[in-house]
Each structure stands twice: as C-alpha cells, then as structure tokens.
C-alpha positions in Angstrom: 76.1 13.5 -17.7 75.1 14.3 -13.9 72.3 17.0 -15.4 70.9 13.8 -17.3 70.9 11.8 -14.5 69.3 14.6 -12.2 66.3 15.2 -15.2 65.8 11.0 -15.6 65.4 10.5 -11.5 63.2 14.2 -11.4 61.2 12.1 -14.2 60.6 8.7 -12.2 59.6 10.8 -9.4 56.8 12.9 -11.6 55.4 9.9 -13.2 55.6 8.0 -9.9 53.7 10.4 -8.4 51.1 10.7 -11.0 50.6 7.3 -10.8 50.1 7.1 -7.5 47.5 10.2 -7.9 45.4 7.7 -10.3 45.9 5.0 -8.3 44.6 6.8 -5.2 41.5 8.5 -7.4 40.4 4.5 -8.2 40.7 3.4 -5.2 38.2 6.7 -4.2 36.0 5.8 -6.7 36.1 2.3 -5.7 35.0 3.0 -2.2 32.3 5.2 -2.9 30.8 2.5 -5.3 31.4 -0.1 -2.5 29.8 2.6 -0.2 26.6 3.0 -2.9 26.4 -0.8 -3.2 26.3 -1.2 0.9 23.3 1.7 1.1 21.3 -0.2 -1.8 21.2 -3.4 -0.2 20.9 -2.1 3.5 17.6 0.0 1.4 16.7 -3.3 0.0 16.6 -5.1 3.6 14.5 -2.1 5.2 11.7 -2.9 2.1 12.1 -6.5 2.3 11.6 -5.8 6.3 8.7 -3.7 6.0 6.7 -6.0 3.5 7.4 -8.8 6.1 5.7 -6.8 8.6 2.6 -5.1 6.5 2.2 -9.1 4.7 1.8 -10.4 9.0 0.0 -7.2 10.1 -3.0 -9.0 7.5 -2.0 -12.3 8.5 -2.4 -11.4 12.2 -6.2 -9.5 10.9 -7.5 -12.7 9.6 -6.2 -14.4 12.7 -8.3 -12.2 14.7 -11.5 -12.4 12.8 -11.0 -16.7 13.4 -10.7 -15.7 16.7 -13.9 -13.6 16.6 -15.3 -16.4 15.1 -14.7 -19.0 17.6 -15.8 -17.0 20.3 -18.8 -16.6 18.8 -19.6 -20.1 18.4 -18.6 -20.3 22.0 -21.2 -17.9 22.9 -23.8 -19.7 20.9 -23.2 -22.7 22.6 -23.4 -21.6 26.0 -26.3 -19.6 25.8 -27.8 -22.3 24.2 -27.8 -23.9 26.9 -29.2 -21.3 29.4 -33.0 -20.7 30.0 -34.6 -17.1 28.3 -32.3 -17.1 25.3 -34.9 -16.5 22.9 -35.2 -17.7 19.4 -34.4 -14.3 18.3 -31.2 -13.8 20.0 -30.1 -17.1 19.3 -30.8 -16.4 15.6 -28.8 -12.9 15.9 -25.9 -14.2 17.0 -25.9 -17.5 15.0 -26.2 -14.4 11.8 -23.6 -12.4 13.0 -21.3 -15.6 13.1 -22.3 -16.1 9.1 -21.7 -12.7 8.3 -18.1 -12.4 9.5 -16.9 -16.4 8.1 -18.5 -14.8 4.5 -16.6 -11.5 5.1 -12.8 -13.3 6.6 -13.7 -15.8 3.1 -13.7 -13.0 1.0 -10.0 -11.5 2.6 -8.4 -14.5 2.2 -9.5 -15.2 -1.2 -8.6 -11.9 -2.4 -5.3 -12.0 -0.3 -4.3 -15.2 -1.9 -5.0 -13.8 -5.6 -2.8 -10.4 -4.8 -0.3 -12.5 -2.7 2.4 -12.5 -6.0 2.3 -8.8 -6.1 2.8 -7.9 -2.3 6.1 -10.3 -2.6 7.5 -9.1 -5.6 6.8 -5.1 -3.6 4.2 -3.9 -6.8 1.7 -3.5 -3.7 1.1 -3.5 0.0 -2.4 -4.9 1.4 -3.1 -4.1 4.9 -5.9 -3.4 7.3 -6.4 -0.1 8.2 -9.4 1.8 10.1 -11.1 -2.2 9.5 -10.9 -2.2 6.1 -8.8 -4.0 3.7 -6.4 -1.7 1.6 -4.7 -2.3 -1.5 -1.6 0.8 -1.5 0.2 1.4 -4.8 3.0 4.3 -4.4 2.3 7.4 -6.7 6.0 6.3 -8.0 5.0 3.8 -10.1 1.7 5.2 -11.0 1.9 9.2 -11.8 5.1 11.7 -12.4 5.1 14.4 -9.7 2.2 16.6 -10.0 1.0 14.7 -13.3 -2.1 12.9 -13.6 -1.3 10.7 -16.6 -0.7 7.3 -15.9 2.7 5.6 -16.4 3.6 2.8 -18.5 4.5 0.6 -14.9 1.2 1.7 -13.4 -0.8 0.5 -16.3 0.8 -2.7 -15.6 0.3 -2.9 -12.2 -3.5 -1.7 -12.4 -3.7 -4.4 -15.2 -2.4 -7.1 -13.1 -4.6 -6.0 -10.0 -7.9 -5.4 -11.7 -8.7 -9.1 -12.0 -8.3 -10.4 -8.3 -10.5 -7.2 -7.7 -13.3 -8.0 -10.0 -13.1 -11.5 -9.0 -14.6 -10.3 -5.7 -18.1 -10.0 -7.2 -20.7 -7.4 -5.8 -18.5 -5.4 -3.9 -18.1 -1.8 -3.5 -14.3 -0.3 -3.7 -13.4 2.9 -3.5 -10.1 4.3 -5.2 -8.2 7.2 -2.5 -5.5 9.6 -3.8 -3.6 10.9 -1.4 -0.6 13.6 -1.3 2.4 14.9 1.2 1.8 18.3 2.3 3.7 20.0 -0.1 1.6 22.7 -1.4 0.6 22.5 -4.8 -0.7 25.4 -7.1 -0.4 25.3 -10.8 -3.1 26.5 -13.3 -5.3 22.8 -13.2 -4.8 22.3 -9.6 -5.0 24.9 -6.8 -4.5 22.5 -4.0 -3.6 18.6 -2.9 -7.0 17.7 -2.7 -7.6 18.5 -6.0 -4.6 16.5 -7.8 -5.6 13.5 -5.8 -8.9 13.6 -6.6 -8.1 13.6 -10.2 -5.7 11.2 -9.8 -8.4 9.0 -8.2 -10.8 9.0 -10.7 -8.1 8.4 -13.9 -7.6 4.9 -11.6 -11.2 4.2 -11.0 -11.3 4.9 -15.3 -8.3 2.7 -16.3 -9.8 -0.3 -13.8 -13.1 0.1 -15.5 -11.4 -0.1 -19.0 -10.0 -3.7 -17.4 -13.3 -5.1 -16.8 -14.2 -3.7 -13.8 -17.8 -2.6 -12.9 -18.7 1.3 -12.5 -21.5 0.6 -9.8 -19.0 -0.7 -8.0 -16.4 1.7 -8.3 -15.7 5.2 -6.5 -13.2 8.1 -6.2 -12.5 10.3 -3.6 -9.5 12.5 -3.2 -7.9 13.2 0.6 -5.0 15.4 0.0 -2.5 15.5 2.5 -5.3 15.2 5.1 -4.6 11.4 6.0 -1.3 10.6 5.9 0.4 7.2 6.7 3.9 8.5 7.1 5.8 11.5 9.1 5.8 14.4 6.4 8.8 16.0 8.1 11.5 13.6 6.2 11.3 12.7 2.5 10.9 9.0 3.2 7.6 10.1 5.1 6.8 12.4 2.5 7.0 9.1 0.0 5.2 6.6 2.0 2.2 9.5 1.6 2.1 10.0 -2.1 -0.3 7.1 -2.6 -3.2 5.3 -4.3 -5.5 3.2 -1.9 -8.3 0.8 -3.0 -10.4 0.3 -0.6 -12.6 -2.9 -0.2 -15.9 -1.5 1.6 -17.3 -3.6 4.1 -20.1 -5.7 3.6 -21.2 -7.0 7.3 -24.5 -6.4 6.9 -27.3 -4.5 9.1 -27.1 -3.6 12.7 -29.7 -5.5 14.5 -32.5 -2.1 15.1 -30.8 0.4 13.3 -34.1 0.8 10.9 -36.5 0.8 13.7 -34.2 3.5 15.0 -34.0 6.1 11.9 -37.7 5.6 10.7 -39.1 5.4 14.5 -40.8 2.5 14.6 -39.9 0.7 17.6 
C-alpha cells in the first residue's frame, strides 16, 4: 500500500513538473512575441518619424523659394526707386522673379498630386543638390540583383506616372543607385551596371504609362552617391534606390551665350 502511495505522489510530482515546463515554454514564447511586437511598432515610429521629417524638409524648400520670392520683389521695389537702374536691369530682375513663382508653381503642384503616396510611405520626395526627387526603395521595385520589375513596383510606377506627366514639358531623369556591395555575375560586372539597367527598365515601364520619351532619361550611379552610411544594413537599405529626378527649368543666365560664342 505505502509503494502505491510513494509511485501516485512520484507521479504528481512528474506531471507537475511537466506542466510547469510547458507553462514556462508559453510564457517564453509569449515574451518573445511581445518583444517582436514592441520592435515592429518602435520600427514603425522611426518610418513614420522619418517621413515627417523628409515631407517638412520640402515643405521648408518651398518656404524658401517664397522667401526668395519676396525678397526679390523687395529688391525690385527699391531699386526702382533709385536713379541708374536701367531698363535692363529692372527687366532682369523683374524675369528672374517670374521664373522662380513658375518653377515653386510647378513643386507644389506636383507635391500636392504625390502627397497620398509620401503618407501612405510608397515614396519619399525631397530636395536634394536643388532638385526635386521622387525616391522609391529597390524593395518594392526589383529582387536583389534582379532587374525585373515586381508586381508592387508596377503599382507604384503606375500610380506615380500620372502626377509626372501631368508636369508637361519637363525633362526627368530616372537614377539607379546601389550599396557598395560588389556585384559580379555573368550580366553585370559591377554596381554601375545593374543600376543602370535597372534605370532604363523604369524609364521603359513609365513610358508604357503614358509618359513621353523626349522627356525621359536613365543614368545609372552605382554605389557612387549614396544617401545612407553603407557600414550598417539600414544604410545599406536607404541606398538601394530609384530616384526621379525633376530637372530644373530656370531658364538662361543673363550673358552666358555672349560668353561661350564670344560675342560680348
């Protein structure tokens, strides 16, 4: 009777601790899903963060060319005023003026039209080197040394082409860019050569949405101009990129054809 007794309470304490073994292994699992859950959303804030700041960075540009703007009307007005302004000068300036209210028109028209897509994160649009840049991340667009566009990027490019065309007579040109991981298979011997290509199968998919070739060019950078530190992978990632790049249109520099055919 005391051996059965003995092998029942031996029992209780083997299943008891079993239990407690899968109790322990849930709660384990638990916390590393609560832990996965807490790293998504803090993820989620940083992108959320940095489309706050990238959406005011152009903000703040358009601000500046208002600015540029005013001053130049304030100019206007007081040399007006002084003696020796000549008609010239007066017409110069009172140009200049036109040309940059027709250019700041033409951001933030085309801001407003791609505003939907910056919020929802499909693509950043920010002035770099004074131009206006539409980014899309390689993720969306190509698989990792592929040039073949995905099913996402399609539908992206799709959505973006109009607000682009809607720009009229403008010239764009569509950048690839890479990290600097080297990159040697049998198609591409280097970075410059897989953004390239990638380039120009964007600047062909836009044109099969109704965009104009004459207005359209590709040009391939490689790892050569990089918007991120390429020494951590979320570096590496902000550099694997598409740009499309609106090209100025501020007209000519006041003597610059008197200077390169030497007529004074």
């Amino acid at each position: 009777m005391r051996s059965a007794l003995v092998a029942v309470t031996l029992c209780c304490l083997v299943l008891g601790g079993c239990k407690r073994k899968e109790l322990e292994a849930a709660l384990a699992e638990t916390q590393r899903k609560l832990t996965a859950t807490e790293q998504e959303l803090a993820n989620e804030r940083n992108t959320s963060t940095g489309l706050r700041k990238e959406n005011q960075s152009l903000q703040d540009k358009i601000a500046e060319l208002e600015s540029q703007i005013k001053q130049l009307n304030a100019q206007i007005d007081d040399l007006a005023k002084k003696q020796g302004l000549s008609a010239k000068e007066l017409a110069e300036l009172r140009a200049e003026k036109a040309k940059r209210e027709k250019e700041l028109a033409v951001y933030k028209d085309l801001f407003g039209k791609l505003k939907a897509m910056v919020d929802a994160g499909t693509i950043q649009v920010e002035f770099r080197k004074g131009r206006l840049v539409v980014k899309l991340s390689d993720a969306i667009l190509f698989d990792s040394g592929k040039t073949e566009l995905k099913a996402e990027g399609q539908a992206a490019l799709a959505q973006l082409a109009p607000a682009l065309k809607s720009v009229g007579d403008r010239d764009f040109i569509v950048a690839g860019h890479t990290d600097n991981v080297p990159i040697k298979t049998a198609r591409f011997k280097s970075n410059w050569e897989l953004s390239t290509a990638r380039a120009v199968v964007v600047v062909n998919f836009l044109v099969s949405q109704g965009m104009i070739p004459q207005f359209l060019g590709a040009a391939g950078f490689g790892e050569f101009d990089p918007v991120g530190d390429n020494a951590n992978d979320q570096g590496r990632a902000h550099n694997r990129r598409i740009e499309i790049i609106l090209m100025p249109a501020l007209g000519d520099i006041p003597g610059m054809k008197e200077m390169l055919t030497g007529k004074s």
